[in-house]
C-alpha positions in Angstrom: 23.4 10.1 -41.9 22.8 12.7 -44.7 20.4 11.2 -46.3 18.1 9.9 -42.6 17.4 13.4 -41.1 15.7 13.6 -38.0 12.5 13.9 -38.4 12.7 11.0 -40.1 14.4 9.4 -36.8 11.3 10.8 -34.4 9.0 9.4 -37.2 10.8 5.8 -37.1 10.8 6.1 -33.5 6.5 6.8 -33.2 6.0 3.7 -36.0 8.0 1.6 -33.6 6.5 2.6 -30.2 2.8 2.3 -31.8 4.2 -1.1 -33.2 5.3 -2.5 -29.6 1.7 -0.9 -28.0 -0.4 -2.9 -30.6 1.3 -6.2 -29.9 0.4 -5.3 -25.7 -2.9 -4.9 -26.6 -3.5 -7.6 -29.1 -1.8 -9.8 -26.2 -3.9 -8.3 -23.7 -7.0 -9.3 -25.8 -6.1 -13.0 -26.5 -5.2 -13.4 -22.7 -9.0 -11.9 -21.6 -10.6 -14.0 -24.3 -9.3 -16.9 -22.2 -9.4 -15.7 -19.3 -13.0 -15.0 -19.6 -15.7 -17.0 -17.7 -18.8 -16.0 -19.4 -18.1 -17.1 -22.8 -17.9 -20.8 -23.9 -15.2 -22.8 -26.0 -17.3 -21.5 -29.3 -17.4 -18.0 -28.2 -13.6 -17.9 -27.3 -12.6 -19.6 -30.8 -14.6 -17.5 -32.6 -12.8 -14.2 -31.0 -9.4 -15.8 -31.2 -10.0 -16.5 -34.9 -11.5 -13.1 -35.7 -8.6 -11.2 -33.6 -5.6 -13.4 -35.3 -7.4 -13.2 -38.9 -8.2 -10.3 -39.1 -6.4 -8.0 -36.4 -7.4 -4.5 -36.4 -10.8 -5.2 -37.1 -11.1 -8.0 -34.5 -9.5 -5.5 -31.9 -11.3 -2.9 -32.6 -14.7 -5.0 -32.4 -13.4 -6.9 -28.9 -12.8 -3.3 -27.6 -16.0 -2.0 -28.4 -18.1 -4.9 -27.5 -16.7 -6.1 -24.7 -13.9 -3.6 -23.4 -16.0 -2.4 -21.0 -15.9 -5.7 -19.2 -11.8 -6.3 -19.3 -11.4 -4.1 -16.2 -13.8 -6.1 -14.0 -12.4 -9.4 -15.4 -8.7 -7.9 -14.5 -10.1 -6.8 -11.0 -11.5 -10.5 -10.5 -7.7 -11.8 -11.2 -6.3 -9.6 -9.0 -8.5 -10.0 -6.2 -7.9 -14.3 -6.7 -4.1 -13.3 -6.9 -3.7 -12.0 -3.6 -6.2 -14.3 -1.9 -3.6 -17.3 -3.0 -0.6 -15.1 -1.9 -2.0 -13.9 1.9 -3.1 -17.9 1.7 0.2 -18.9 0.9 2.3 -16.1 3.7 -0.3 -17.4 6.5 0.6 -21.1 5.8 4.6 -20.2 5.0 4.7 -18.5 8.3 2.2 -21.0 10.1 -0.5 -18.5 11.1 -2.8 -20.0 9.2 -6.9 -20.7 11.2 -6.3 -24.2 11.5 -2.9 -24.0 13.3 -4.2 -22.3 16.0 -2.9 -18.9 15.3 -5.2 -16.1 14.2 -6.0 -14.8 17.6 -7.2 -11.4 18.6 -3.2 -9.5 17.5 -1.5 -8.1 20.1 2.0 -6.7 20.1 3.6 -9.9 21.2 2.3 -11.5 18.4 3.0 -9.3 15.8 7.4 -9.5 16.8 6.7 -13.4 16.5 4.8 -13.1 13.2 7.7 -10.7 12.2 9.8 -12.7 13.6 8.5 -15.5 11.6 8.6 -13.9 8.4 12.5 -12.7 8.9 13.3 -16.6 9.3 10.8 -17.6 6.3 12.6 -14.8 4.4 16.7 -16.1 5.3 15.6 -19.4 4.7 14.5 -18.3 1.0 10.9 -19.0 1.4 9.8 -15.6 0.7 11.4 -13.4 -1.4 12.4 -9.9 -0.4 9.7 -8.6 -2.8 7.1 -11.0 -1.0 8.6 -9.7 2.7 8.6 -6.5 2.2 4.5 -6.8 1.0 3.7 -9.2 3.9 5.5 -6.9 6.6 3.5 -4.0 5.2 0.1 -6.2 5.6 1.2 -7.2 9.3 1.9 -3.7 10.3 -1.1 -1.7 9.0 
């Protein structure tokens, strides 16, 4: 170690940690080029080719011309994401409009829909994770 002090150890360590946060956000870029809806087939070649060709240039371009944008675009895919999972918990627990269930809550309902979840969840339907979340929904 005599000849590796430490400041070149904290340097080593920075090149590495701005190494691993430029691959996140060259991934993050590829996946909102395709997960894009306003651009065509064209439009998301042409990006993917510019950001794999010519990477710092093509990130630093994508940011600025349509950065602004990736926060609406993640919003839209998290809004979609837990549509399909309050879909999915009303139909694993069979609350669900078309079942008949859905009326006006009152406490009796809310220990069967509990009650209902703690069978969906020892059955391994739901996971604890997914539960714990739908628990939290039912009780607020």
């Amino acid at each position: 170690m005599d000849n590796y002090p430490l400041l070149n150890i904290f340097w080593t360590m920075l090149e590495l940690f701005l190494w691993i946060l430029w691959f996140f956000l060259l991934f993050k870029i590829i996946t909102d080029i395709f997960r894009s809806h306003d651009m065509g087939g064209g439009a998301k070649a042409a990006w993917t080719v510019l950001v794999i060709l010519l990477p710092f240039l093509g990130v630093l371009i994508y940011l600025i011309v349509r950065g602004g944008s990736m926060h609406e675009r993640d919003l839209e895919q998290a809004k979609q994401a837990d549509a399909a999972f309050q879909d999915y918990i009303r139909r694993a627990a069979g609350t669900g409009s078309g079942q008949g269930g859905g009326a006006a809550p009152s406490s009796s309902g809310h220990v069967d829909d509990l009650a209902r979840l703690a069978d969906l969840k020892n059955s391994g339907a739901l996971s604890e994770e997914e539960y714990q979340r739908a628990k939290d929904k039912l009780l607020t």
